[in-house]
N, C-alpha and C positions, 0 to 999 in steps of 0.2 A: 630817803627821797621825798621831796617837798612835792604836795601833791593841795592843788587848788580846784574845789568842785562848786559850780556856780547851779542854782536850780532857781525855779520860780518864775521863769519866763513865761509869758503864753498871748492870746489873742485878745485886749481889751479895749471896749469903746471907748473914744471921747470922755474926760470928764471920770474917765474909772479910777483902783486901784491898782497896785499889783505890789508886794513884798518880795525881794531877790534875797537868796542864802549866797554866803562863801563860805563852805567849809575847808578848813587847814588841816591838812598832815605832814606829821616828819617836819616841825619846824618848832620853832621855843615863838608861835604864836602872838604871845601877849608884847613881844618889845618890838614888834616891827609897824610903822604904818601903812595902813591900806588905804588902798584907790579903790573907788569904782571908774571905772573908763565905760565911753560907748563909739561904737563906730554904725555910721546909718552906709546906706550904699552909699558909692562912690566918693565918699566923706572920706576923710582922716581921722583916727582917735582922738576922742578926746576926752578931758577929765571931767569928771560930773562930779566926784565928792572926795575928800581922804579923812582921815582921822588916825589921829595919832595914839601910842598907845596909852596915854591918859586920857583919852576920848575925847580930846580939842577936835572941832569938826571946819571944815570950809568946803564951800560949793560953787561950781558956776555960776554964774547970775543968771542962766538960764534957768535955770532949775529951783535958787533960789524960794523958800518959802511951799515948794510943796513936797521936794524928796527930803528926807529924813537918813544919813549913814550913824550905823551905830555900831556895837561889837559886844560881845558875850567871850572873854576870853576864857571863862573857862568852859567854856564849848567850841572854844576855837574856830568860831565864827563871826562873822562881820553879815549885816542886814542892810538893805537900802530900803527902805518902803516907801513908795511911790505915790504920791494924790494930784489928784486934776492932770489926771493924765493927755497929753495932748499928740495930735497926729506926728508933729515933729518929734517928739519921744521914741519913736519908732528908730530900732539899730538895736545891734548884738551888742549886751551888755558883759563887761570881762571885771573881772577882779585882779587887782594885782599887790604883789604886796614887795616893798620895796627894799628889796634888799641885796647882798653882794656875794652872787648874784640877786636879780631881782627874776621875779613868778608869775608866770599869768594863768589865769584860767581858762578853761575851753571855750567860755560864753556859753551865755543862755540869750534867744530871743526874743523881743520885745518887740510887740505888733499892738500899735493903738488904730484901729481905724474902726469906724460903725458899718 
């Protein structure tokens, strides 16, 4: 059973950081790629970063230049680490990994505001 655990969420000012985990279970980890997705309220999903599993990366142009997606596959995790973080950044962040079927995570919370 494929099992996706997102941690690292929490309460940061303006201007902060914050590091997201995904960890993988029950899955052959290293050949699939992963997303970070975010949804803010009453917004729709959407994709903030993927990287493949040779670790080729792309981001939204929102985010551009301060989130960072990475992966550890043999720890069967994928990282987002977050700088200049800003009040629009605010939304539950999911992981997903893309496959047939494809997985999402529970989400973790992300709250920028001072």
């Amino acid at each position: 059973q494929v099992q996706l655990v997102e941690s690292g969420g929490g309460l940061v000012q303006p201007g902060g950081s914050l590091r997201l985990s995904c960890v993988a279970s029950g899955t052959m980890f290293r050949i699939y790629v992963m997303d970070w997705y975010r949804q803010a309220p009453g917004k729709q999903r959407e994709l903030v970063a993927h990287i493949t599993s040779g670790g080729s990366t792309n981001y939204a142009d929102s985010v551009k230049g301060r989130f960072t997606i990475s992966r550890d596959n043999a720890k069967n995790t994928m990282y987002l680490q977050m700088n200049s973080l800003k009040p629009e950044d605010t939304a539950v962040y999911y992981c997903h990994l893309r496959g047939i079927p494809d997985y999402w995570g529970q989400g973790t919370q992300v709250t920028v505001s001072s």
